[in-house]
N, CA, C and O atoms as a GROMACS GRO file, in nm:
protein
  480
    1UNK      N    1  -0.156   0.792   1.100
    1UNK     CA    2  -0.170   0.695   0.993
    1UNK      C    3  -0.087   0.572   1.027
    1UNK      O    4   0.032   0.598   1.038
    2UNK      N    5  -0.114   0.464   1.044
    2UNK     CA    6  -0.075   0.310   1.003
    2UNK      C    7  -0.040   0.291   0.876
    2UNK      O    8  -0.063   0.352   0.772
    3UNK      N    9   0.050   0.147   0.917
    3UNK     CA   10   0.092   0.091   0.811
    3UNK      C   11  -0.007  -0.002   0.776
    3UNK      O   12  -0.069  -0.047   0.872
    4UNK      N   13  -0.041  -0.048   0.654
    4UNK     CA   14  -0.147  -0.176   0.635
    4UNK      C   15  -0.079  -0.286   0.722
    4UNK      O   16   0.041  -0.307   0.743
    5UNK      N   17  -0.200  -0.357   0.772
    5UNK     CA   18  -0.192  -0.462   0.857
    5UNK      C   19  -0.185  -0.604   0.735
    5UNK      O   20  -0.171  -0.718   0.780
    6UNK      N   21  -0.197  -0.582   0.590
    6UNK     CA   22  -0.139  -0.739   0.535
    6UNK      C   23  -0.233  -0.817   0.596
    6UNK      O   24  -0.193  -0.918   0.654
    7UNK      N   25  -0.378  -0.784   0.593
    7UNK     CA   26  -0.454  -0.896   0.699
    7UNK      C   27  -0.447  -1.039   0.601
    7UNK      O   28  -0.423  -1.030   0.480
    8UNK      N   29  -0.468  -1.153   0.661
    8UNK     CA   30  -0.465  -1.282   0.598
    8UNK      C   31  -0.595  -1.287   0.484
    8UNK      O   32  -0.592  -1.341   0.374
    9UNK      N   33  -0.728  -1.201   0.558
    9UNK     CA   34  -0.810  -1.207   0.466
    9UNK      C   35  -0.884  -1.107   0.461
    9UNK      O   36  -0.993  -1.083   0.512
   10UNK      N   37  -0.776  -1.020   0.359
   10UNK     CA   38  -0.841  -0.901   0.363
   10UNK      C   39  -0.986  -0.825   0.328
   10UNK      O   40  -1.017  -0.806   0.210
   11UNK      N   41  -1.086  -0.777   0.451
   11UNK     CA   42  -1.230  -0.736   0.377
   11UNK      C   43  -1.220  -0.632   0.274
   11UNK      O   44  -1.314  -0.613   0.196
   12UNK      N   45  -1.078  -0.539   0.269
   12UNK     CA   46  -1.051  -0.394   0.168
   12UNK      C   47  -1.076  -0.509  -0.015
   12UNK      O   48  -1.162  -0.469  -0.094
   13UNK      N   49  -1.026  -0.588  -0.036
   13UNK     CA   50  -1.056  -0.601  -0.154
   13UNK      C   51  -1.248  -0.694  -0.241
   13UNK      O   52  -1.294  -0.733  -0.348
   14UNK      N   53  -1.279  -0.684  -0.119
   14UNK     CA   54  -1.455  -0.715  -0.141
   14UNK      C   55  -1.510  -0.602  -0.215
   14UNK      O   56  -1.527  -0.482  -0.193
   15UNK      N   57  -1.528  -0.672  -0.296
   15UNK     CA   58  -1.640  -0.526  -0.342
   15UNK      C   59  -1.564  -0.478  -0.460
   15UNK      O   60  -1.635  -0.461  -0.559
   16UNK      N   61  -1.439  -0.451  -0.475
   16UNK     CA   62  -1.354  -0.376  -0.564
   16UNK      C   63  -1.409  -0.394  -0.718
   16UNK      O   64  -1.413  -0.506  -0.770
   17UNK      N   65  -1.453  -0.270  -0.790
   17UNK     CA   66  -1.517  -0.346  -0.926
   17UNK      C   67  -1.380  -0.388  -1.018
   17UNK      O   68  -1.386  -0.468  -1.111
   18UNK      N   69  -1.285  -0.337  -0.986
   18UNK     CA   70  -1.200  -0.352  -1.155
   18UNK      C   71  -1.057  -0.452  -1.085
   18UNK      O   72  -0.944  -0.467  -1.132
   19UNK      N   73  -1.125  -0.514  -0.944
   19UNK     CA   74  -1.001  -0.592  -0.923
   19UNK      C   75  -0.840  -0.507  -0.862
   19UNK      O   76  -0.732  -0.563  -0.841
   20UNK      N   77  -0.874  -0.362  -0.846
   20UNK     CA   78  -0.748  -0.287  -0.852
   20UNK      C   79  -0.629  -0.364  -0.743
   20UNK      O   80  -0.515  -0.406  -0.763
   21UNK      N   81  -0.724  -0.356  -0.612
   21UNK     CA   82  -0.722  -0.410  -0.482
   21UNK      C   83  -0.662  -0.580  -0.498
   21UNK      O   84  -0.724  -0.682  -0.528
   22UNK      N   85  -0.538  -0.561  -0.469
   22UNK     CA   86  -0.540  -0.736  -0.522
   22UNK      C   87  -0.396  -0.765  -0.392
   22UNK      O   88  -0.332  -0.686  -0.323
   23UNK      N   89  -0.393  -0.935  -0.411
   23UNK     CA   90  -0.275  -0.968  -0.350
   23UNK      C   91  -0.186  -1.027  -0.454
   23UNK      O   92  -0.207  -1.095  -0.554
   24UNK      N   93  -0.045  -0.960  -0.375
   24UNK     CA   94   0.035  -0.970  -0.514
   24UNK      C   95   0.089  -1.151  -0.480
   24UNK      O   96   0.109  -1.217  -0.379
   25UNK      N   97   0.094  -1.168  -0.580
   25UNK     CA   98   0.135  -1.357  -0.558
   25UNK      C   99   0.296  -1.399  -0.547
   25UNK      O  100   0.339  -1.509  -0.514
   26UNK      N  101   0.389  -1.256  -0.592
   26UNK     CA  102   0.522  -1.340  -0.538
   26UNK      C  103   0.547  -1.301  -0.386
   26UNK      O  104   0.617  -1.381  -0.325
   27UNK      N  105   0.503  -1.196  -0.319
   27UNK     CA  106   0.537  -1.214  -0.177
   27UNK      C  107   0.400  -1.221  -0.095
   27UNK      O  108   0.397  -1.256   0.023
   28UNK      N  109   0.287  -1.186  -0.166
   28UNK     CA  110   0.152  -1.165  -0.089
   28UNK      C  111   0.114  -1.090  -0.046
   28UNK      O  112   0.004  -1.110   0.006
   29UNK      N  113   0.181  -0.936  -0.032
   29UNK     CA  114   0.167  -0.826   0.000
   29UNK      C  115  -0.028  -0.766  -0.108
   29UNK      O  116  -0.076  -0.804  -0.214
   30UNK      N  117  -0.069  -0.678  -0.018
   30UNK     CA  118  -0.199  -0.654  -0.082
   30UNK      C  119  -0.145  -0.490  -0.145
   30UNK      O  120  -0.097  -0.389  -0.095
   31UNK      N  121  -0.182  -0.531  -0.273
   31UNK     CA  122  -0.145  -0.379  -0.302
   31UNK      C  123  -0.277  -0.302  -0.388
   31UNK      O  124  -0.393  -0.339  -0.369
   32UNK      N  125  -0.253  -0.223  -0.456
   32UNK     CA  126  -0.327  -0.133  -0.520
   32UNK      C  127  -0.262  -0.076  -0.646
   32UNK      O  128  -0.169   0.004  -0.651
   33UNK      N  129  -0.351  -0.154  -0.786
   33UNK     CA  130  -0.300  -0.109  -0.910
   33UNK      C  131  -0.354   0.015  -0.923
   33UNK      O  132  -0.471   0.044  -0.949
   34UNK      N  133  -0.266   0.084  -0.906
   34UNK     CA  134  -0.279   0.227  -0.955
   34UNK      C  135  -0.379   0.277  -1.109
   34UNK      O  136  -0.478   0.351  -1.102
   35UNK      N  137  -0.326   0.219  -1.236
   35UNK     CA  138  -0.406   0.214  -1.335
   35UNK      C  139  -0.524   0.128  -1.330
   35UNK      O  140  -0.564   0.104  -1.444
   36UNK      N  141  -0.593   0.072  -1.239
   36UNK     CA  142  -0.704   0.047  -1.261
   36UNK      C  143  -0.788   0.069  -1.170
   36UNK      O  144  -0.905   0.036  -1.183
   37UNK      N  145  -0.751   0.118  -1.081
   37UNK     CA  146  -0.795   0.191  -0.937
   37UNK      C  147  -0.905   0.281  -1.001
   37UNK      O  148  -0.849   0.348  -1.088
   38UNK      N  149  -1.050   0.314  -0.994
   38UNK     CA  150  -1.142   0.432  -1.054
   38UNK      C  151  -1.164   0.492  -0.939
   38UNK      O  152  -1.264   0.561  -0.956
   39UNK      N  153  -1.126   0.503  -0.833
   39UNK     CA  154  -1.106   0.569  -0.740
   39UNK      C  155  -1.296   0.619  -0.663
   39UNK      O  156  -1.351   0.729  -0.658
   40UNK      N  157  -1.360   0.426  -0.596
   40UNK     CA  158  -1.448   0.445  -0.619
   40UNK      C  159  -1.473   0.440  -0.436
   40UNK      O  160  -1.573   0.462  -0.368
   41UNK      N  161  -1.338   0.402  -0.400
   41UNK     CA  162  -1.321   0.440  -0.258
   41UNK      C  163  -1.404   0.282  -0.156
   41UNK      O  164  -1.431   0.289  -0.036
   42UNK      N  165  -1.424   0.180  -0.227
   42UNK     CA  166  -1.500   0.075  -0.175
   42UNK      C  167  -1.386  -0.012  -0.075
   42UNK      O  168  -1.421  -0.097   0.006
   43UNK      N  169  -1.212   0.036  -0.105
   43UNK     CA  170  -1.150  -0.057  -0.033
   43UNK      C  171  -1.122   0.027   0.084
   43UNK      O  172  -1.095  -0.034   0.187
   44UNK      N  173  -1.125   0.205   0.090
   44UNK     CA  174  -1.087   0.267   0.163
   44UNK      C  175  -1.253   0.211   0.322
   44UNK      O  176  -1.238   0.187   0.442
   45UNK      N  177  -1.368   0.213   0.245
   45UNK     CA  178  -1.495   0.218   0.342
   45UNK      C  179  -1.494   0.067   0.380
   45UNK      O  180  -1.585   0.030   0.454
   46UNK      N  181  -1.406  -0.024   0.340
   46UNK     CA  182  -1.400  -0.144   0.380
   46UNK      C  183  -1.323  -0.161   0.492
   46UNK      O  184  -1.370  -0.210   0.594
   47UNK      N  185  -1.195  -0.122   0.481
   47UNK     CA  186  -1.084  -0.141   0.593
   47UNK      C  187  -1.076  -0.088   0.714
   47UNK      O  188  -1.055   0.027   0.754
   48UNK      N  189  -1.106  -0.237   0.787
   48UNK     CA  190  -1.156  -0.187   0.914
   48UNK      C  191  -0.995  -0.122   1.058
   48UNK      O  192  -1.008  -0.107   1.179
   49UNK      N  193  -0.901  -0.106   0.995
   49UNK     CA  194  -0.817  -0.046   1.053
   49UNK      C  195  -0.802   0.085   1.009
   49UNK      O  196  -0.730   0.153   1.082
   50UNK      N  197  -0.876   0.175   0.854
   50UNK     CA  198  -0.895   0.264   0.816
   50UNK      C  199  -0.714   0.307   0.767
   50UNK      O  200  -0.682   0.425   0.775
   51UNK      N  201  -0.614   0.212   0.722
   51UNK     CA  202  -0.549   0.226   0.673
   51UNK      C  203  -0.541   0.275   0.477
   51UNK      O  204  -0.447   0.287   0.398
   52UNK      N  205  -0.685   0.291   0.466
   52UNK     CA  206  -0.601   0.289   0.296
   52UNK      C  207  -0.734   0.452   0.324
   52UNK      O  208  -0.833   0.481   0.391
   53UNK      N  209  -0.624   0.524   0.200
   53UNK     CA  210  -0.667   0.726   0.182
   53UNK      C  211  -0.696   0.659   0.085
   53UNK      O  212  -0.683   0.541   0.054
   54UNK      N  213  -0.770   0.817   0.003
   54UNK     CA  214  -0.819   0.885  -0.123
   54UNK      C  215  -0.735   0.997  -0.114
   54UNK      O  216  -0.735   1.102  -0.050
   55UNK      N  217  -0.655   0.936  -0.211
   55UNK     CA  218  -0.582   1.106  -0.280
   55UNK      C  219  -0.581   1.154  -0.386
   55UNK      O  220  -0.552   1.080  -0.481
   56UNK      N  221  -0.603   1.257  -0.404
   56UNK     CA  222  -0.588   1.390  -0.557
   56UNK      C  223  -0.448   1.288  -0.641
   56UNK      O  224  -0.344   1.256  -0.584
   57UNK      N  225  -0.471   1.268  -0.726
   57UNK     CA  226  -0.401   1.298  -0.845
   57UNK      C  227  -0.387   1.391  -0.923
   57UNK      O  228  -0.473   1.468  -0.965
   58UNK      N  229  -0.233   1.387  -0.954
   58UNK     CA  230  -0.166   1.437  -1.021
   58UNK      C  231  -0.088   1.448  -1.140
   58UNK      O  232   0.017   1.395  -1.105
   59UNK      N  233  -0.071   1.486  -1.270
   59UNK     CA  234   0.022   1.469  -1.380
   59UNK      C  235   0.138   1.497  -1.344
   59UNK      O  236   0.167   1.571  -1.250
   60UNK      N  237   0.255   1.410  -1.456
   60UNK     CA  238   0.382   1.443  -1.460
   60UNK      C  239   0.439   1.628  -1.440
   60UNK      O  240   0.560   1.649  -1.441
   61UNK      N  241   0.370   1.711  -1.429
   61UNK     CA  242   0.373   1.841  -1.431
   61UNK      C  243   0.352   1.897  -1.270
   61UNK      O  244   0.393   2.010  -1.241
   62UNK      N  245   0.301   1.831  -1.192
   62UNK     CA  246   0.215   1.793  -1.050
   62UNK      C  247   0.092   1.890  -1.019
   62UNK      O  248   0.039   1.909  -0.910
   63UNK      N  249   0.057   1.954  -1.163
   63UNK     CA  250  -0.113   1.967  -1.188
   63UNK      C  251  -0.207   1.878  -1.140
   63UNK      O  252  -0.216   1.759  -1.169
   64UNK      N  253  -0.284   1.947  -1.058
   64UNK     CA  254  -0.417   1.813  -1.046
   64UNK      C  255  -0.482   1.785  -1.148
   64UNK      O  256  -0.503   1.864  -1.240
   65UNK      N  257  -0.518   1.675  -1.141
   65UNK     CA  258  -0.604   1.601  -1.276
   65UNK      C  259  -0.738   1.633  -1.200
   65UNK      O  260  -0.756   1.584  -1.088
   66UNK      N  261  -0.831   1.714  -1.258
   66UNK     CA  262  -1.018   1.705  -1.250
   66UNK      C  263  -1.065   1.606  -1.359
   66UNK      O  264  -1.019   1.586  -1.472
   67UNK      N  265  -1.172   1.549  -1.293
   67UNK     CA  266  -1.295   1.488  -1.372
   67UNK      C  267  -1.300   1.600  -1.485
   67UNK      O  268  -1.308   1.723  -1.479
   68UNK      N  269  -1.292   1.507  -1.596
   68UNK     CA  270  -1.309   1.658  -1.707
   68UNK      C  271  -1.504   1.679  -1.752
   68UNK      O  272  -1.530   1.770  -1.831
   69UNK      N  273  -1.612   1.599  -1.702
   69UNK     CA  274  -1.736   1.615  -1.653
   69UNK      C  275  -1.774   1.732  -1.526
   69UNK      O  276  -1.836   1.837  -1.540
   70UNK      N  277  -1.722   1.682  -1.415
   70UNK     CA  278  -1.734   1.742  -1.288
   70UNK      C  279  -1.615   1.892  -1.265
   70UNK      O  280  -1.644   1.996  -1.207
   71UNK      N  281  -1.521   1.868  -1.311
   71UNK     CA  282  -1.410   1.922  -1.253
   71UNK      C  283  -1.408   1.918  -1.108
   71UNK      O  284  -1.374   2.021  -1.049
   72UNK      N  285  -1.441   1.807  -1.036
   72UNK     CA  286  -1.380   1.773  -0.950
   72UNK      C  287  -1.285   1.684  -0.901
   72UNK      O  288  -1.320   1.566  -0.909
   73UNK      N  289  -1.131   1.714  -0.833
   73UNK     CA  290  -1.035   1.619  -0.869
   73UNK      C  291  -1.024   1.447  -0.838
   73UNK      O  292  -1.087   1.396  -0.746
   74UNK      N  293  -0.952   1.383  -0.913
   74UNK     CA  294  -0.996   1.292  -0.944
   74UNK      C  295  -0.885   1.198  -0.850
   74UNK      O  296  -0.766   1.225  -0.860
   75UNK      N  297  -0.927   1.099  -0.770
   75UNK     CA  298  -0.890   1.072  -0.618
   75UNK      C  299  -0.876   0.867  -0.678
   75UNK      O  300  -0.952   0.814  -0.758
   76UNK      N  301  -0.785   0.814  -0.622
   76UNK     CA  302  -0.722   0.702  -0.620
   76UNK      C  303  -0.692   0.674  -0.460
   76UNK      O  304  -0.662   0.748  -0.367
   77UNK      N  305  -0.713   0.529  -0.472
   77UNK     CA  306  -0.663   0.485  -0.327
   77UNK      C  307  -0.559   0.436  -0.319
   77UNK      O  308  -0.521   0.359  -0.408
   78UNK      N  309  -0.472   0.467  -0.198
   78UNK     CA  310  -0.367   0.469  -0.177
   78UNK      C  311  -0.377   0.388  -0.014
   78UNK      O  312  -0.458   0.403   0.078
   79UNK      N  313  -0.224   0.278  -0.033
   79UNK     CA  314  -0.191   0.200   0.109
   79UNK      C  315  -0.077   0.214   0.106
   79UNK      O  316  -0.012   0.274   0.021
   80UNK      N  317  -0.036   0.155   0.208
   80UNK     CA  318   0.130   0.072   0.273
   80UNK      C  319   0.132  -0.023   0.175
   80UNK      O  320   0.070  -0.115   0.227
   81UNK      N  321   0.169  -0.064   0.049
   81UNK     CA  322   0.225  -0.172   0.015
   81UNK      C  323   0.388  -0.281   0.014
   81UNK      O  324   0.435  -0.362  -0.066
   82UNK      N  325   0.424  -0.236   0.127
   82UNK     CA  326   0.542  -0.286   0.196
   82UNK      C  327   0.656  -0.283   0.108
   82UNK      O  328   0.754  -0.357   0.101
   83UNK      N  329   0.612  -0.154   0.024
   83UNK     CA  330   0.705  -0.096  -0.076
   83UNK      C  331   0.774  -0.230  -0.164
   83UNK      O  332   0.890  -0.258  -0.194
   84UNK      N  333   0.647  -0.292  -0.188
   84UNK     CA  334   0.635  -0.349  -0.283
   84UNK      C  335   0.704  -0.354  -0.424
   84UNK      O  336   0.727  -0.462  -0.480
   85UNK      N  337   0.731  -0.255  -0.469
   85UNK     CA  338   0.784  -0.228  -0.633
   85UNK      C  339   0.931  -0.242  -0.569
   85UNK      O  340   1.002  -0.283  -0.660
   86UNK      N  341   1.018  -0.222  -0.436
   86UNK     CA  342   1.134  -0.226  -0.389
   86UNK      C  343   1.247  -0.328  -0.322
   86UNK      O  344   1.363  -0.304  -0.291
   87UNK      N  345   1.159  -0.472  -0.310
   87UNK     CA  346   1.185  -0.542  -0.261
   87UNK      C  347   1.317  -0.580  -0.255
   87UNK      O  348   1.360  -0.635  -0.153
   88UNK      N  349   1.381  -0.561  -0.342
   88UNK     CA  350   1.545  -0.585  -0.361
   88UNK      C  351   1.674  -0.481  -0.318
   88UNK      O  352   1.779  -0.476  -0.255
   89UNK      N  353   1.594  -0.413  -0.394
   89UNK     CA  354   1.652  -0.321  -0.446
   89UNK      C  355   1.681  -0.211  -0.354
   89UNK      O  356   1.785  -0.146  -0.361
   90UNK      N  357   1.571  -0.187  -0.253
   90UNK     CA  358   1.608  -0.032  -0.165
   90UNK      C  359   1.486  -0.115  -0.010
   90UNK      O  360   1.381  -0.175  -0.032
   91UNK      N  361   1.538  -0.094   0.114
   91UNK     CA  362   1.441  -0.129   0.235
   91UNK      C  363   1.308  -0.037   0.182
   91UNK      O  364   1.301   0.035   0.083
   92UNK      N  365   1.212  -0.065   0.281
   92UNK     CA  366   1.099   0.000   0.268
   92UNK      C  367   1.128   0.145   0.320
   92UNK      O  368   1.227   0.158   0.393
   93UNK      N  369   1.053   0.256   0.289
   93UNK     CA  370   1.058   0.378   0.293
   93UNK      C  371   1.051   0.380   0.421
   93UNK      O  372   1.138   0.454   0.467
   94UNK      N  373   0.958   0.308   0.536
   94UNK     CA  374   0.945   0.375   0.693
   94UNK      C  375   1.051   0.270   0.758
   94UNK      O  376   1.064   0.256   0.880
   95UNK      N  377   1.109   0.213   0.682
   95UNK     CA  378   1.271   0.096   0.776
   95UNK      C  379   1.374   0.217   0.754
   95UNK      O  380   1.466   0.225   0.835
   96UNK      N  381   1.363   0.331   0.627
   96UNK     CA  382   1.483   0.412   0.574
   96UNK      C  383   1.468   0.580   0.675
   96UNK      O  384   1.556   0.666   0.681
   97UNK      N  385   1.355   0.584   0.731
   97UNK     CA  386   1.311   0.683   0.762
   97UNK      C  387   1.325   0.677   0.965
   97UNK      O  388   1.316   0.768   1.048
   98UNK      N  389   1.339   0.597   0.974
   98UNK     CA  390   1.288   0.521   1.155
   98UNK      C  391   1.408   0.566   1.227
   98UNK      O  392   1.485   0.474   1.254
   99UNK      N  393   1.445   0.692   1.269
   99UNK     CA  394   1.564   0.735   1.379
   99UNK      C  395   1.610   0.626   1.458
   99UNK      O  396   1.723   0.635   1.505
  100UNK      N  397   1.532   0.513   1.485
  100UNK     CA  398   1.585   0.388   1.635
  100UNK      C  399   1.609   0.268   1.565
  100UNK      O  400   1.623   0.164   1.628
  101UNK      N  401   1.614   0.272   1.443
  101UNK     CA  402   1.664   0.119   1.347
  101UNK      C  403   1.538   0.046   1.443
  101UNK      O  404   1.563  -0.064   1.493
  102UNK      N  405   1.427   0.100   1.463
  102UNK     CA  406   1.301  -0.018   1.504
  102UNK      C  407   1.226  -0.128   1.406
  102UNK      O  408   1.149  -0.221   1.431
  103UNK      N  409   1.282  -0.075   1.280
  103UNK     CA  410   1.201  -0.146   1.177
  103UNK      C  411   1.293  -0.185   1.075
  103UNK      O  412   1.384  -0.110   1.039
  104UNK      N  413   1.268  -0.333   1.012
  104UNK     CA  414   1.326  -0.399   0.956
  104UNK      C  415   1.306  -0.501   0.847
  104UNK      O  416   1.359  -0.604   0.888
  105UNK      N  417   1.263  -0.518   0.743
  105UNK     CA  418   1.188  -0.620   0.645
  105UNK      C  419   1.235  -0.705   0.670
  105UNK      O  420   1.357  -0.687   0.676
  106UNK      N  421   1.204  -0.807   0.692
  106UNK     CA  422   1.234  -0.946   0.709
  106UNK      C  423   1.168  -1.070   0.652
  106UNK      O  424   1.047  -1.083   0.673
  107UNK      N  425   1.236  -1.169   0.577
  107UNK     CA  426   1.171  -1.264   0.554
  107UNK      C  427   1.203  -1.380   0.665
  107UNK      O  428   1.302  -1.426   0.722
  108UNK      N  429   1.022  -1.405   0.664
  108UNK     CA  430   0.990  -1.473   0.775
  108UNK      C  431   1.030  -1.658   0.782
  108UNK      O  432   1.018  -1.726   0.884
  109UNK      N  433   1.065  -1.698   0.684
  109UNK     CA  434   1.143  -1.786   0.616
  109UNK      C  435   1.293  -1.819   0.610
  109UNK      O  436   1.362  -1.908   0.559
  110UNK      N  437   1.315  -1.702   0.688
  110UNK     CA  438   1.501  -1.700   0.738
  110UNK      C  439   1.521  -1.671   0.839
  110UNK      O  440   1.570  -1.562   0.867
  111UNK      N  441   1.484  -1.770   0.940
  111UNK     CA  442   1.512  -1.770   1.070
  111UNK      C  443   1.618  -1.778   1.176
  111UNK      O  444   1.616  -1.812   1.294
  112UNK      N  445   1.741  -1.722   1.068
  112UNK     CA  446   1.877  -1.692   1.116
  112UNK      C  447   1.906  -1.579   1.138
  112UNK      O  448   1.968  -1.538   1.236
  113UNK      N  449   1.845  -1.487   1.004
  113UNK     CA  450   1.838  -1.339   1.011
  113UNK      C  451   1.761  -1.314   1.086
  113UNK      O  452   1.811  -1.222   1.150
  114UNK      N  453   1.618  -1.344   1.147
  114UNK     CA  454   1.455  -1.287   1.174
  114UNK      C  455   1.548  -1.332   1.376
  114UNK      O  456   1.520  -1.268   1.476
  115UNK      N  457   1.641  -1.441   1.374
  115UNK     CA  458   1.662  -1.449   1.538
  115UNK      C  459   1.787  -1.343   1.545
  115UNK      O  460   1.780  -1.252   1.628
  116UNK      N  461   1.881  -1.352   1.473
  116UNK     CA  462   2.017  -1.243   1.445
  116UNK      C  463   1.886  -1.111   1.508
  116UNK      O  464   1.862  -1.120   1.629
  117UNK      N  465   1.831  -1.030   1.453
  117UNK     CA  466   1.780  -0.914   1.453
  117UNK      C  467   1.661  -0.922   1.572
  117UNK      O  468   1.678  -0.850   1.671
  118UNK      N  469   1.552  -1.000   1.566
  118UNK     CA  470   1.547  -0.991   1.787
  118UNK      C  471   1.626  -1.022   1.866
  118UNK      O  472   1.594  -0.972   1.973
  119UNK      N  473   1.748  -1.099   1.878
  119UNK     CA  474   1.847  -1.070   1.982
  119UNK      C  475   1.993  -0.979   1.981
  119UNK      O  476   2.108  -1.004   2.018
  120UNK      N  477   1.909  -0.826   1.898
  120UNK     CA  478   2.015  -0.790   1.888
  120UNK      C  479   2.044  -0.730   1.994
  120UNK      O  480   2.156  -0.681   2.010
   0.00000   0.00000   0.00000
């Protein structure tokens, strides 16, 4: 699995009926509203790096939720949103996880820090 590639113009949000698929406007990161996601899988058959799943949901209990029609479980798309909801507050999950300090968030706009950290 990849991380989303953040393409400039992304083809994953074409098509999306409820808008879930969006770019967020304070950093531009493409994310995925969870509550409006119907989990119809149009951004997953779009992305041509095959970065974004369909996964089972779950309740606060970590019961799967079924279609209460089908009872079959009921699936949301899921990406890399460059841990988006964290920006301040905590690095991204695969910068916290990376044994070789290879990865690093950086704003590309601070070119003191972004040269500090390639010549380290």
């Amino acid at each position: 699995v990849q991380a989303c590639m953040q393409c400039t113009d992304p083809v994953c949000m074409i098509g999306c009926p409820t808008g879930a698929i969006h770019r967020r406007t304070e950093e531009g990161q493409v994310t995925i509203n969870d509550a409006t996601c119907i989990g119809c899988a149009t951004c997953a058959n779009s992305c041509p790096y095959d970065n974004i799943r369909m996964v089972r949901i779950r309740d606060d209990q970590n019961t799967m939720i079924l279609n209460q029609k089908t009872s079959a479980p009921v699936l949301r798309a899921t990406k890399c949103d460059l841990c988006a909801e964290q920006m301040e507050a905590v690095s991204p999950a695969c910068q916290n996880a990376c044994p070789h300090d290879a990865l690093i968030r950086v704003d590309m706009r601070d070119k003191a820090n972004l040269a500090a950290w390639l010549n380290r």
